[in-house]
N, C-alpha and C positions, 0 to 999 in steps of 0.2 A: 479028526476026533472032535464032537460034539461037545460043547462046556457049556454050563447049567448054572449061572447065578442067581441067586436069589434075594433079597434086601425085604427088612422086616415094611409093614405096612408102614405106610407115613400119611398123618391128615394135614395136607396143606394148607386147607382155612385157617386151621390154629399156629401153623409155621407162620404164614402170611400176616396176622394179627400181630405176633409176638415180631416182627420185623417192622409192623406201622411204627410211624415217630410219635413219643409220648402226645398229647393235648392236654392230659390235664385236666379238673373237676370245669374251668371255664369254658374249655375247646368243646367238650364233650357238651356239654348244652347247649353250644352252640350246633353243634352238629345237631342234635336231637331236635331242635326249634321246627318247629310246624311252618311259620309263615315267616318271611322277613319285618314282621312290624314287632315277631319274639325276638326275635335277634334285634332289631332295632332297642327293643328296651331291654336285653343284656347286655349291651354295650352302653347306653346311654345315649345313642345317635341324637339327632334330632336338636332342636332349641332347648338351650337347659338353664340360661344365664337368666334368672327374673331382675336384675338391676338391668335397665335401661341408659343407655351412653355411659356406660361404663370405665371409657377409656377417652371422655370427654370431646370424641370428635365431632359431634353436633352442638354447635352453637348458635342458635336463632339471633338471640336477643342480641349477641356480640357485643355484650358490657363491658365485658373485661379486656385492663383491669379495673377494679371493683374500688376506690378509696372510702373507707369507712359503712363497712357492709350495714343491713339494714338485717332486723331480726326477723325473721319468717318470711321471706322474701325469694321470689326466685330471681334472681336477678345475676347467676352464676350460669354456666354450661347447665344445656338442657335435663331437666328432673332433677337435679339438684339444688335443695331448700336450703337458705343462710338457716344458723343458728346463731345468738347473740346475744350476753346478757350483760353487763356492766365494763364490758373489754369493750375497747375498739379496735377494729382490725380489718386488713383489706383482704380482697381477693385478688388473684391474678393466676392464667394461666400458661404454661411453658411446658413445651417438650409433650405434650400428653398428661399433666400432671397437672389437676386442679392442688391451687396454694392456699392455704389461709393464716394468716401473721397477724400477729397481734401490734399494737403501735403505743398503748400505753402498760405501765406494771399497776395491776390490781387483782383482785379475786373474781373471778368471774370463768364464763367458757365463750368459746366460739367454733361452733364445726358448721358441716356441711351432711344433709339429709336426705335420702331417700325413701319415699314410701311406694310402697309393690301393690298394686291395686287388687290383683286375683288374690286374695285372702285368704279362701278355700284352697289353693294350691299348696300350702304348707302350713293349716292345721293341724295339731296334732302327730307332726312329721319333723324328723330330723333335716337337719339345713346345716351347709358349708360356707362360711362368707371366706375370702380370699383378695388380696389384691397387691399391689403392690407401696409403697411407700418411702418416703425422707421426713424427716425432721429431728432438732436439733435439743430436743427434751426428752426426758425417759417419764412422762406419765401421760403423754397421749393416750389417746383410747379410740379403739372401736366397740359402738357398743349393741346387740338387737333387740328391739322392745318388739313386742306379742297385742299392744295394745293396751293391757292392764299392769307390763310388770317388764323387767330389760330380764331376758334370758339368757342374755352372749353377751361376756365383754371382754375385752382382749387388751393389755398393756404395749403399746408400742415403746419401742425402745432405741435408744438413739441411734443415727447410720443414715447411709445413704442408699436408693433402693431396693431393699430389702424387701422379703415375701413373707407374707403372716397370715395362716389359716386358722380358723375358728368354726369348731363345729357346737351345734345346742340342737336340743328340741325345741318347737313352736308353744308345745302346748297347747291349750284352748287358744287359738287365736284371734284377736279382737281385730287385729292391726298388724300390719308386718313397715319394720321399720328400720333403716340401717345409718347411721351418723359417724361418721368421722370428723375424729378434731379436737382442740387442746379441752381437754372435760375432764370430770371424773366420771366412774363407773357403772354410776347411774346418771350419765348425762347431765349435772349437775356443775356447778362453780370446785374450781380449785385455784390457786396461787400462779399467776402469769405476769412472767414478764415480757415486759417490751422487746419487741425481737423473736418469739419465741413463734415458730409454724413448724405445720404439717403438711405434705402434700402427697397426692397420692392418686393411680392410676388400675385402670385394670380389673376393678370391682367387679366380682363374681359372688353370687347367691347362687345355691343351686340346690336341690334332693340331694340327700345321702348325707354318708359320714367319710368323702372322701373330694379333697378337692382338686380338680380336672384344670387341665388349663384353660386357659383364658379365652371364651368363645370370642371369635376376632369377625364382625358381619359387617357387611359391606356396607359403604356409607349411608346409601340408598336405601336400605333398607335398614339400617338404625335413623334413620332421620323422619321416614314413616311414623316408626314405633315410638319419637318425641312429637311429632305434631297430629296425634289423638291427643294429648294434653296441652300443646300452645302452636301453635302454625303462624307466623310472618307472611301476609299478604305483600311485598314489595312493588315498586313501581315499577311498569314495564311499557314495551311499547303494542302491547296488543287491547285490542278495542276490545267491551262486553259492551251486549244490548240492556237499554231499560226504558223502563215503561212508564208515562205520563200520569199522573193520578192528584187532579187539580191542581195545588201550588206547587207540587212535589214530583219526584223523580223515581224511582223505587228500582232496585235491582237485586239481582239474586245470585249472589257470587259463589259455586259451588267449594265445597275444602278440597284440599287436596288428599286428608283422610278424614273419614269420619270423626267427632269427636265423642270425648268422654261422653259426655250428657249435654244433652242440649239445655238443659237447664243449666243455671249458674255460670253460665259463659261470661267473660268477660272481655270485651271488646273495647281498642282502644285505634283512638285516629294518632296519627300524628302530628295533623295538622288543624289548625280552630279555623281555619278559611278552609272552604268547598272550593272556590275557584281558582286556590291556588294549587290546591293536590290533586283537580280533576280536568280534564281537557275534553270538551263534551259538543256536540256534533247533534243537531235536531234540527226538528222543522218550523222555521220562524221566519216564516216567509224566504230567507232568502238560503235556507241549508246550510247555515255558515252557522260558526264555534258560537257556543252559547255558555261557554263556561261562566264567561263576564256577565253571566247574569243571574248565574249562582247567587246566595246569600247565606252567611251564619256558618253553622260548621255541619259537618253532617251526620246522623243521628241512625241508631241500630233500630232495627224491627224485631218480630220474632224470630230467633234463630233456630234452626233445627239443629240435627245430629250433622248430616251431611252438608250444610250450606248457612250462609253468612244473608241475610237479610238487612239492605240502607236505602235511609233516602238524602235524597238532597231537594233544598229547598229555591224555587227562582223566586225572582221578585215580580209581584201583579199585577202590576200597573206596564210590566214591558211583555211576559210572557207565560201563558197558562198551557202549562204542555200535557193537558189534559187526552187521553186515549192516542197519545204519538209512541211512535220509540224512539229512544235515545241512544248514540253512542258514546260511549265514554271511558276514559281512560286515566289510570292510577297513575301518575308521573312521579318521579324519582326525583328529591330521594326519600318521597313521604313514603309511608305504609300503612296496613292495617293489621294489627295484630289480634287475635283470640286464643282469649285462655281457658282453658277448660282443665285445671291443674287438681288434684286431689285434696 
């Protein structure tokens, strides 16, 4: 005997949909994203941290520690400017965490500054700062200045490591500016005693009104993105060529990254003798070291963006290393340093 079931129509697509796992108003745009550079800026993929060394692992100058910091000075972990007004106080750094203490009691401030150079990157845009921090006072402060006016300031409060996010709008932006450090709220003088610091790691800027953790980039490439503002020439044992040009010597030492502007550069020897910080190799009859015939100290030319421009000077009566080349070499533990700082 023959049996005959039958079952009502059923549309699988719509079973099949109603069985997918929720996604959600994010998922779903993510799905719907045309190319992965839509999804890249739904997510926020990509470089998003505009504070540079952040987390203090580039340090050029290796000053620190700092005794009796100097006022507008870089002379801390890379991109970061003393601040300093009637206090005195040292730097020093530990664990990832730039310090700044005060040594005597009086009215005054002292932090440490960041200025972000793309300007236009957070005109008129919301911005997250973020970082971590210690100190042993509850009227610290982070504060962000626009250029004409502080838009962000945040009370730190006493503890150890602790995380503290502040979000502002830019505004009209003139300036992007970030400072941490014993102040008040417009960066200004308050009541400090001796003893008294902050220290602090970690520092994130970034778009929006949400803060991400902590972009963590490889040394190599945070050490880059500090020396477009100051690069350390060190003493090494490799030769460069340079070229003779009547009493003088001239050479053309490429950067290792371009700089800010070639203009305003600031370049510094370490040494007031030439024939001590160079070990130099010509033709003077006998092909033999000519450094010993160096003179004075030696002196910058025009620098470009990409490359450091010196000369050195010989003495006339022994050697005119007019249309020769030279070789010659940076010995340690002199250097050359160029600042090309905001």
């Amino acid at each position: 005997m023959a049996v005959k079931i039958t079952q009502p129509a059923r549309n699988l697509r719509e079973e099949l949909n109603e069985l997918r796992t929720p996604t959600g108003i994010a998922g779903e745009a993510m799905l719907r994203a045309d190319t992965p550079q839509e999804q890249f800026n739904l997510i926020g993929a990509g470089r998003k941290n505009l504070i540079i060394n952040g987390n203090h692992q580039v340090n050029q100058r290796g000053a620190l520690p700092v005794t009796t910091i100097t006022n507008s000075a870089y002379e801390a972990t890379d991109r970061w400017k003393t601040q300093r007004s009637t206090v005195t106080a040292d730097a020093s750094l530990s664990n990832g965490y730039l310090k700044v203490q005060a040594t005597n009691t009086t009215t005054g401030h002292c932090a440490m500054r960041q200025w972000v150079e793309d300007v236009s990157t957070v005109s008129n845009k919301d911005v997250t700062l973020s970082f971590k921090y210690s100190t042993n006072v509850n009227y610290a402060r982070a504060n962000v200045w626009n250029g004409s006016m502080y838009v962000g300031t945040l009370v730190l409060e006493a503890g150890v490591e602790k995380y503290v996010t502040l979000t502002t709008n830019m505004q009209s932006a003139g300036a992007c500016m970030v400072s941490i450090g014993l102040q008040s709220a417009g960066g200004g003088t308050t009541a400090i005693t001796s003893g008294d610091y902050v220290e602090f790691t970690d520092v994130q800027l970034e778009l929006g009104k949400v803060a991400t953790p902590f972009e963590h980039r490889s040394y190599g490439e945070e050490l880059a993105l500090c020396q477009r503002y100051y690069e350390r020439i060190s003493g090494t044992s490799e030769y460069f060529t340079g070229h003779g040009y009547n009493l003088e010597i001239y050479f053309t030492w490429p950067f290792a990254v371009p700089k800010r502007s070639a203009s305003g550069q600031t370049v510094t020897y370490s040494g007031a003798n030439a024939a001590v910080m160079f070990t130099c190799y010509g033709n003077t009859g006998t092909s033999g070291a000519i450094d010993g015939l160096l003179t004075g100290s030696p002196f910058t030319g025009s620098n470009s963006a990409t490359g450091l421009t010196f000369y050195l000077k010989t003495t006339a009566s022994t050697y005119t290393p007019y249309g020769t080349s030279v070789m010659a070499r940076l010995d340690a533990p002199y250097y050359i340093s160029v600042e090309s700082e905001l």
